[in-house]
C-alpha angles and dihedrals in degrees: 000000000000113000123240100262100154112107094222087055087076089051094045090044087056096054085072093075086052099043091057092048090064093045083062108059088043093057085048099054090053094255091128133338125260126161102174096047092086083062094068106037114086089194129022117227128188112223136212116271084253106048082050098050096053086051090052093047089051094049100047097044093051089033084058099045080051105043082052088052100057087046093054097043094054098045091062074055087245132133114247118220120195123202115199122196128208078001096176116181093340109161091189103120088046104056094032082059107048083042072061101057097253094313124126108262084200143318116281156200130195121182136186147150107298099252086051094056092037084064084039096050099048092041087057091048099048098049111067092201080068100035092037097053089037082061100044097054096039087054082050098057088047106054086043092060091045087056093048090051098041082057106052090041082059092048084050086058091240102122087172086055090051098041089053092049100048089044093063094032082067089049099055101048089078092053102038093113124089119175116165110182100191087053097045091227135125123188132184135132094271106026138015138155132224134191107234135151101212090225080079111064092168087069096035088056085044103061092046089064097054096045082059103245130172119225094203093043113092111282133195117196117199121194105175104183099326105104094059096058085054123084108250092254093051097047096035095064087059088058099055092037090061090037095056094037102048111056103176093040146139122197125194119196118178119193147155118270142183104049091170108076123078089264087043100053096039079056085057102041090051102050087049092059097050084052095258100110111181095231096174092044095092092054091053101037085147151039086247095055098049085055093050083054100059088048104044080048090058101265113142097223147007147207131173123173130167129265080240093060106032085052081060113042102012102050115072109244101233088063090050093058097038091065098035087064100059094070142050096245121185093145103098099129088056093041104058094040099056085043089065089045090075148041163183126240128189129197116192137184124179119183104158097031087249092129107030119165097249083068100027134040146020101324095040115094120250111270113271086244104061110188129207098016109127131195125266107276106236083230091054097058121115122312091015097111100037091139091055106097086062083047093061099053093098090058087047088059090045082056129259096284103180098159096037100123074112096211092184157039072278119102144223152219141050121259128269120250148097135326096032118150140091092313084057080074091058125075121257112281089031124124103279101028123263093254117192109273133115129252132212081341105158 
């Protein structure tokens, strides 16, 4: 595996504390449920109402194309893998599987850059709600293939065959887990995490096989704010690695676009100077342009739409105003700008109609079972965070980060300095002055 020598790998490795931070906050205020977040935050941190709420649309818009995948995976009867690239401090699997009861919502694989999953691993180990339920659903998985074996061995007519396999399967439930700190590694049926740096396929491909995936099962590829750190002929290999290998697959990439408006280039300019610099922006300036590059990396078919526009027609609208009714919110101008300033973008192939759009994507309805979205705290109503604009100060100066739920080995999260605040939101020359933070900067 090559090791992580670029001097900006150090900086985008950092955004993940503040990314989750912010996560957190978000989680706090009801805009989505996480119980393991907490885990992974050293000092909580109330943001500002609209740091929260482009957290919130993020989360909601990839939660839901999730969320469609796994529906849709299971209703052809068969068993959904993610993959989840630069993941960073995401706490997904966990809470999907104890939404789950303890089952395995999936198998996945998380991978990062090496000192990221080392943090991840030990954190894992040390709090018994992550290893526990890691344990549960990994002795799950495994009671439910000795069974499957012990099954078809009886079907063979070879009872000894099935007695000895379900006798280990047994066994081995209690041991499934593997979780090695120092290595950064986690291993078990249904999860595990690898340290990889995706310059490297070799590793990448490496670490799905030994998480056991299966290049013909449903897959869901996840890229939050990774890619774009990564020279175009870094990251573009990625993209037709995981084109060519996965041929009943859907990949969402979300990224910042438009540099070259006055928001756009004061985004650039800030990232650069805290040592982030967003080196495949300029190849995928547009919604247009992330499209080409899924094709022209093998993908079937491809579909890439704003966070402007997925807030408004992909989200239910219930969910919209339910969350739109936990915080004082007068920031609309910013809001919507730094929502075109970014995007999601979904590659899709589709070989055995097993993902179609009508089931999957931007144009498909939520799944009739919706997971981690909790109910408006009667705290939380209108008028109940009126000071939270002033709350939020402190993530202002962190950067508006509204996409840091860093997913990546990407990192998040605009730099500190003078002139943040609500002007930072408005081009140069506007009312309120343009300041030096960072919007939306995951």
């Amino acid at each position: 595996m090559l090791r992580s020598v670029e001097g900006s790998d150090v900086q985008v490795q950092g955004t993940n504390d503040d990314a989750q931070v912010s996560k957190l906050s978000c989680s706090r205020m009801g805009y989505f449920r996480d119980e393991f977040i907490q885990f992974f935050v050293r000092r909580a941190s109330r943001r500002s109402p609209l740091i929260n709420r482009g957290y919130y649309s993020r989360h909601a818009a990839l939660r839901q194309l999730l969320e469609q995948f796994i529906a849709a995976a299971r209703a052809a009867g068969k068993q959904p893998q993610v993959l989840v690239l630069g993941a960073g401090f995401d706490t997904t699997w966990f809470q999907l599987a104890k939404d789950g009861g303890g089952a395995a919502p999936y198998n996945c694989l998380e991978v990062d850059f090496k000192e990221v999953t080392q943090r991840k691993a030990a954190i894992i180990a040390k709090e018994p709600a992550l290893h526990g339920l890691l344990q549960q659903a990994s002795s799950a998985v495994a009671a439910a293939r000795g069974a499957g074996e012990a099954a078809a061995a009886a079907a063979d007519g070879s009872s000894t065959a099935a007695s000895s396999s379900n006798g280990a399967g047994a066994g081995a439930a209690v041991a499934q887990v593997e979780i090695d700190a120092a290595a950064g590694s986690v291993r078990s049926p249904c999860y595990s995490l690898a340290p990889v740096d995706l310059r490297d396929l070799g590793a990448l491909e490496a670490a799905a096989a030994a998480a056991g995936f299966d290049t013909q099962a449903p897959t869901y590829i996840l890229s939050e704010c990774v890619l774009v750190y990564m020279d175009p002929a870094q990251s573009s290999p990625v993209v037709g690695w995981a084109g060519a290998t996965f041929p009943n697959a859907l990949m969402a990439i979300y990224e910042q676009i438009k540099p070259d408006d006055a928001f756009g280039r004061q985004m650039v300019s800030n990232l650069a100077e805290r040592g982030c610099p967003l080196k495949g922006l300029p190849a995928t300036p547009s919604l247009q342009a992330h499209c080409g590059r899924l094709t022209a990396g093998g993908w079937a078919a491809a579909d890439a739409r704003s966070m402007d526009t997925l807030y408004q027609t992909f989200l239910p609208p219930e969910e919209r105003q339910r969350a739109e009714r936990l915080e004082i919110f007068d920031e609309l101008e910013e809001w919507h700008m730094i929502q075109e300033h970014y995007c999601i973008a979904l590659g899709r192939n589709d070989r055995d109609g097993l993902l179609p759009p009508t089931a999957v994507g931007f144009d498909a309805p939520p799944p009739a079972h919706r997971l981690s979205l909790p109910a408006l705290p009667p705290q939380m109503g209108p008028g109940a965070a009126a000071g939270a604009g002033g709350a939020g100060g402190a993530g202002l100066s962190l950067g508006l980060g509204l996409g840091l739920g860093r997913g990546a080995a990407g990192g998040a999260g605009p730099g500190p300095g003078p002139g943040l605040g609500s002007g930072l939101m408005r081009p140069p020359g506007a009312p309120g002055g343009a300041g030096r933070g960072l919007p939306n900067a995951d």
